[in-house]
C-alpha distance (Angstrom), angle and dihedral (degrees) to the residues before:
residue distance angle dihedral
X1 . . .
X2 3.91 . .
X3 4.09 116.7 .
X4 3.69 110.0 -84.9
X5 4.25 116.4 -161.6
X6 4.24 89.0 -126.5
X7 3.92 79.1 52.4
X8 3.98 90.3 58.1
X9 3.31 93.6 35.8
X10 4.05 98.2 49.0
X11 4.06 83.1 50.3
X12 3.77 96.9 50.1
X13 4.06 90.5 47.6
X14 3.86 90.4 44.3
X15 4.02 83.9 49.7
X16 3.66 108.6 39.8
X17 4.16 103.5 12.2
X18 3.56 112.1 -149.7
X19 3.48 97.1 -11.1
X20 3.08 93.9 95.1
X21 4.36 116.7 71.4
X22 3.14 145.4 165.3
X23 3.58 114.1 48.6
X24 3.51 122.2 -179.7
X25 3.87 128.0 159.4
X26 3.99 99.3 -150.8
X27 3.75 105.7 173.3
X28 3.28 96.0 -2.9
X29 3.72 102.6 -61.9
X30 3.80 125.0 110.8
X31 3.44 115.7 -114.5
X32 3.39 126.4 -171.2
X33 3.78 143.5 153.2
X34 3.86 142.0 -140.9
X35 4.23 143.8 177.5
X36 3.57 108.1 -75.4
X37 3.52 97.6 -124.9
X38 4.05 89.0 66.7
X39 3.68 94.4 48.1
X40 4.31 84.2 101.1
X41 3.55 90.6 49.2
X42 4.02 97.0 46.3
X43 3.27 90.1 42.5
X44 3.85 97.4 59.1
X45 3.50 96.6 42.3
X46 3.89 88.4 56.0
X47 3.46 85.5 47.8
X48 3.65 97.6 54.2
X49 3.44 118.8 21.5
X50 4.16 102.8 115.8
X51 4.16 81.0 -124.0
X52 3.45 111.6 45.5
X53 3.81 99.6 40.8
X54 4.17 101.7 179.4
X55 3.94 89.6 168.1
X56 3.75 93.2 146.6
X57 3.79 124.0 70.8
X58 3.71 114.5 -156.1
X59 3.05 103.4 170.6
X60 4.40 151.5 32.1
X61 3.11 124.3 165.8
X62 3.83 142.3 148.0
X63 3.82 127.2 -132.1
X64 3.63 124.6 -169.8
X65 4.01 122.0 -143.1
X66 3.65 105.6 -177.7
X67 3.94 99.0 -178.8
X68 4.29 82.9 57.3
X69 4.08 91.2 94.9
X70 3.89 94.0 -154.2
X71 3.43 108.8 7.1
X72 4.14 98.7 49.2
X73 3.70 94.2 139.2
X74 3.80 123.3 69.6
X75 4.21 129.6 -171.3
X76 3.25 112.6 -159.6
X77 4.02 121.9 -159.8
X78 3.80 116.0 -161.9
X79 3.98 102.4 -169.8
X80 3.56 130.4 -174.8
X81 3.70 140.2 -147.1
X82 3.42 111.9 -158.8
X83 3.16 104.2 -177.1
X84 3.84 95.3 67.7
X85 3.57 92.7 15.1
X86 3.65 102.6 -122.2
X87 3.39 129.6 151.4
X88 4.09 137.5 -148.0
X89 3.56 144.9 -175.3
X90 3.47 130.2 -153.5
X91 4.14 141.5 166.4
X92 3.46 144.6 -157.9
X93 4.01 121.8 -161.2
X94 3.72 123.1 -146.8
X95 3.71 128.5 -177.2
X96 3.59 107.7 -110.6
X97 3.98 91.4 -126.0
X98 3.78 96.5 73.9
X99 4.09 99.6 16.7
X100 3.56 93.8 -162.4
X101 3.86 124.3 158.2
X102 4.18 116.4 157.2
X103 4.00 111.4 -117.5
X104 3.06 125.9 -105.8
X105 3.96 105.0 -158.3
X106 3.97 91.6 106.6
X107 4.08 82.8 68.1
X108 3.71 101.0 37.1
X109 3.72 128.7 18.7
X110 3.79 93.0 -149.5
X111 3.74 98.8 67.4
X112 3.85 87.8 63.1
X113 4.26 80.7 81.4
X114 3.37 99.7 31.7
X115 3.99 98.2 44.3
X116 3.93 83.9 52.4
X117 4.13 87.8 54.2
X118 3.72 94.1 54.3
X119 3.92 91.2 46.5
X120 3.62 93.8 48.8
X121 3.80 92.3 52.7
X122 3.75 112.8 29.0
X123 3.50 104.7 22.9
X124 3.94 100.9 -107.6
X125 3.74 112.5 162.6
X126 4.22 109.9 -153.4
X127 3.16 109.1 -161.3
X128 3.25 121.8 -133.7
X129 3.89 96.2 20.3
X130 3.61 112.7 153.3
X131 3.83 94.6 -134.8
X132 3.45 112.4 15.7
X133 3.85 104.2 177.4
X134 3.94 134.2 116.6
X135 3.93 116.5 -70.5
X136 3.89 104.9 -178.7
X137 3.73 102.7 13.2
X138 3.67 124.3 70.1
X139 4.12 118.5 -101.8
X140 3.74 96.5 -123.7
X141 3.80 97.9 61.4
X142 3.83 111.0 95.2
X143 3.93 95.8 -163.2
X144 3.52 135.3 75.0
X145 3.38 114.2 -125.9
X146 3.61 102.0 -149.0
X147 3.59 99.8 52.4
X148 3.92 106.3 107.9
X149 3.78 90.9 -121.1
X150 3.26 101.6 115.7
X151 4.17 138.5 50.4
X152 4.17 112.7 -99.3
X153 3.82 94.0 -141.7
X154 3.64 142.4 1.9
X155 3.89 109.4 -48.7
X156 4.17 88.7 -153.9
X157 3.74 89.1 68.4
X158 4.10 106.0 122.1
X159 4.27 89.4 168.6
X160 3.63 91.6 86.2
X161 3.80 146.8 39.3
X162 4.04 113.1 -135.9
X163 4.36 87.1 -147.3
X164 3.68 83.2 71.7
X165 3.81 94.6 66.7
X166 3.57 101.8 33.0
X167 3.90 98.8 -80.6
X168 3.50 134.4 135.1
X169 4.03 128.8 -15.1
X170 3.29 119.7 86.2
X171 4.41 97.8 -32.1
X172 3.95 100.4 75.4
X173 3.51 91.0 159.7
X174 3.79 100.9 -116.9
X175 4.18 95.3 -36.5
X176 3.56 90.4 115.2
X177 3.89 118.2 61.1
X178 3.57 122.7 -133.9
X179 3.88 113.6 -154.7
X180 3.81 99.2 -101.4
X181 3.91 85.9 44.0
X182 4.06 90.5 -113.5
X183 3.96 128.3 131.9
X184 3.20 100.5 -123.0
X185 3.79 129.6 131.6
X186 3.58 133.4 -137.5
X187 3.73 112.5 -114.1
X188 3.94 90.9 -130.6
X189 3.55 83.3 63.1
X190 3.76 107.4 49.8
X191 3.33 119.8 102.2
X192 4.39 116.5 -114.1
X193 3.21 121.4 -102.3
């Protein structure tokens, strides 16, 4: 019987209770979200459990929320089961005060790269990483570049209107928190088509 997203998400509630929030299937792909200090322990149970197989890590990355007062930074996991081919999402929010996320190198040897990407550009400190330094950026800056602390061009430009390329109005792009901390917009506010 092929991998269903209920099926994942039945396992992960009979596992971890409601620990584990969020779930949202956009495109598809089951999306879900859990405390940062259990992202070891889901991790290895989706790793191991004879089922759910998620031996393949696709993806880390880190995504930074600044309007999220506590939980601004976000990693994202994208795993994959091969097997059945099924793939999931899943995040882990950490206030970006004390950035830190556990590492999960010990479980996949990929994340040992990918881990050292989202440290080197928004500040995420993995605990536990067995070299934790900058890969792409060089060691003597003290920001993180991705971080949306700072403007992306000059702010006294009057030659252009930021609408036109998807800035501003209404769409911030997840800057402005919704109660239930999802992106979605009201349909009174979206623009006709």
């Amino acid at each position: 019987m092929a991998l269903s997203n209920d099926a994942i998400k039945q396992r992960l509630i009979e596992k971890f209770g409601d620990q584990v929030t969020g779930f949202e299937e956009p495109y598809g792909m089951l999306t879900f979200e859990v405390p940062k200090d259990l992202n070891l322990k889901v991790l290895n149970f989706l790793y191991d459990d004879d089922e759910l197989r998620f031996r393949f890590l696709t993806d880390l990355t880190a995504v930074h929320y600044p309007a999220y007062i506590g939980r601004e930074l976000a990693v994202v996991y994208h795993l994959h089961n091969l097997v059945d081919n099924v793939r999931i999402r899943f995040k882990v929010f950490a206030d970006i005060k004390q950035p830190d996320v556990y590492t999960a190198t010990g479980l996949y040897a990929s994340a040992n790269w990918q881990e050292r990407e989202a440290y080197d550009f928004y500040g995420v400190n993995f605990v536990g990483h067995p070299n934790l330094i900058r890969i792409q950026n060089v060691d003597e800056m003290d920001y993180f570049p991705q971080r949306k602390e700072y403007p992306l061009e000059d702010q006294t430009r009057i030659d252009k209107d930021d609408e036109m390329f998807g800035r501003g109005g209404h769409m911030d792009f997840g800057n402005v928190p919704t109660p239930d901390h999802r992106h979605t917009i009201p349909e009174a506010e979206k623009r006709p088509t």
